[in-house]
C-alpha positions in Angstrom: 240.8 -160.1 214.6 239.1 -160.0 218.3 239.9 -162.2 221.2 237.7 -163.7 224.1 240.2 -164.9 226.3 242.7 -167.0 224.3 240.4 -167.8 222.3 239.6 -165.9 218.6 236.1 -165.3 218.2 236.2 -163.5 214.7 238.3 -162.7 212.1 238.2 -161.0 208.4 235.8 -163.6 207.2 232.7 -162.6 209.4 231.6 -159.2 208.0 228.4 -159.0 209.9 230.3 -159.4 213.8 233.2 -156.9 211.9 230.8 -153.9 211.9 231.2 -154.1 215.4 234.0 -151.7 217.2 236.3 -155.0 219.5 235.6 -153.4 222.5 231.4 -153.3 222.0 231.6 -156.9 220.3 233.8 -158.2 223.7 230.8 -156.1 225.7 227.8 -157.8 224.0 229.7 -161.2 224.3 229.7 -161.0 227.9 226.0 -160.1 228.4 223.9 -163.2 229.3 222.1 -164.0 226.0 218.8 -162.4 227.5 220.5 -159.0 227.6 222.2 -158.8 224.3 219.0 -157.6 222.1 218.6 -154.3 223.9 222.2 -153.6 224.3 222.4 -154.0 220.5 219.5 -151.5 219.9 220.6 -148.5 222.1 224.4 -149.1 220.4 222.7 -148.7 217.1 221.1 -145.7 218.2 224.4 -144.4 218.8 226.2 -141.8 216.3 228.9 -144.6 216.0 226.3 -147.2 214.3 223.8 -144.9 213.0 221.1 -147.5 212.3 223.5 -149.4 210.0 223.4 -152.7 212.6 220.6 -155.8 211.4 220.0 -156.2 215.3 218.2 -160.0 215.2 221.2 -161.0 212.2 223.4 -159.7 214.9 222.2 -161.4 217.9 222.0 -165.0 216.1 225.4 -164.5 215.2 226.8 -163.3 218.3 225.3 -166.3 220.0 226.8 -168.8 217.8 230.0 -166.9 218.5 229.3 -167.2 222.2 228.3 -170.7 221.8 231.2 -171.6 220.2 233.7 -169.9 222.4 231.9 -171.6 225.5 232.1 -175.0 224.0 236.1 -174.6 223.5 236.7 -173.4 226.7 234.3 -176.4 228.6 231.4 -174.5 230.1 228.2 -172.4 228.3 226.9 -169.3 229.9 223.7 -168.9 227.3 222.3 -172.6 227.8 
């Protein structure tokens, strides 16, 4: 389970966000949406990912994540 804030942005159930270490999924959350693509193609470059990451399945998902954790806290970054 990984935290933004107080709020839990993913859990067992979302395998695709799960590939992600916490502290690179917390990282990518925080990048203004316009950022995120190429931050998620020099991590999967990286040893750690080894090309295993679908980059464009990854960035929808992480800005319905982001999406949803700025509706529940009142304000949205990405919009």
């Amino acid at each position: 389970m990984v935290h933004l804030g107080n709020l839990t942005v993913i859990d067992q159930n979302e395998p695709l966000l799960m590939e992600l270490d916490p502290q690179d999924l917390v990282f990518l959350l925080e990048l203004p949406a316009t950022q995120r693509l190429g931050h998620i193609v020099s991590l999967n470059r990286t040893a750690r990912y080894a090309n295993r990451l679908n980059a464009f399945a990854l960035l929808e998902r992480l800005g319905e994540a982001r999406a949803g954790a700025a509706d529940g806290a009142g304000t949205d970054h990405d919009r």
